[in-house]
N, C-alpha and C positions, 0 to 999 in steps of 0.2 A: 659512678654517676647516679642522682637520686634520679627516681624515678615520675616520669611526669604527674601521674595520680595523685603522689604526694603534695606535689605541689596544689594540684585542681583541689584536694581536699580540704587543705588550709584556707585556700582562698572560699571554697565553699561556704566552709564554717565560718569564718569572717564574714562572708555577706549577709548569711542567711542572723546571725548574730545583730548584724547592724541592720537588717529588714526588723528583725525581732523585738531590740529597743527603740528604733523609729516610731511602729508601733502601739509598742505601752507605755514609754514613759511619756512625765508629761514636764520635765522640766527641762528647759533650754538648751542649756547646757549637753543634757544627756543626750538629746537628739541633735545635736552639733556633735558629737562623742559619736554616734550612730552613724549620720551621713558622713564620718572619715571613713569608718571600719568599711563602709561598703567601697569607698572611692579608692581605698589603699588595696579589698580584695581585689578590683579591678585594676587597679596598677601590676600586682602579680602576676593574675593574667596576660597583661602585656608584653612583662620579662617573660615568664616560660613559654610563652607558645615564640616569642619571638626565639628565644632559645635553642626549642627546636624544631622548632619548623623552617628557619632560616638564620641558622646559628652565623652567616659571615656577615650577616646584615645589622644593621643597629637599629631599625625604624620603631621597635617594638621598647628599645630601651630611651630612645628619644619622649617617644609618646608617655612614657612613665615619667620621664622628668616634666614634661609639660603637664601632665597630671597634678605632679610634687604642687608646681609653683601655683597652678590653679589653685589648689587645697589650701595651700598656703594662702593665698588672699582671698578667699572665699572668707576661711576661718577668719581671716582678721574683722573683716566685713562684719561676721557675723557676731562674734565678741562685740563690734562696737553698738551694734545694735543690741542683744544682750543688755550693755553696761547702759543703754539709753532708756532701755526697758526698765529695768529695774530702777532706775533713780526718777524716773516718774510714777512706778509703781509698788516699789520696793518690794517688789517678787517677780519672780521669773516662772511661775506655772502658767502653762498652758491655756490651762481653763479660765485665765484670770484675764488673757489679753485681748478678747471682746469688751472687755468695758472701757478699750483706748475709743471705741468709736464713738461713743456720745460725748 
């Protein structure tokens, strides 16, 4: 059986990774890229502590799949706005989407 550490550590460096690129990039895309890697660290979290802290139970792998489907339509959400961005701006940097206001 692997041990729990290993798991926390994974999930660690996934999040701290997607805090990392949230951060400094500045294109769309990549911080959509960012906010999974942190939502998927925390999905991990949900299986191992669920795992072992109450391995006959399932609440902790439920809460992961209701995570999944969040993520899942989040992203989609957020693609379509993306692909609205860009075909009125024909860029997706950051710095570029204050000039939607005027």
């Amino acid at each position: 059986m692997i041990p729990i550490e290993h798991y926390l550590i994974i999930s660690s460096v996934m999040f701290f990774a997607g805090i990392y690129g949230f951060l400094t990039r500045k294109n769309l895309l990549a911080l959509l890229i960012s906010v999974e890697l942190i939502l998927n660290s925390v999905e991990i979290n949900f299986s191992v502590f669920n795992r072992y802290l109450y391995p006959e139970r399932m609440e902790g792998m439920f809460f992961s799949l209701f995570g999944i489907a969040i993520s899942a339509a989040e992203t989609a959400i957020a693609i379509a706005i993306i692909i609205n961005v860009y075909r009125t701006m024909q860029n997706i940097d950051v710095r570029h989407i204050d000039v939607m206001k005027h």
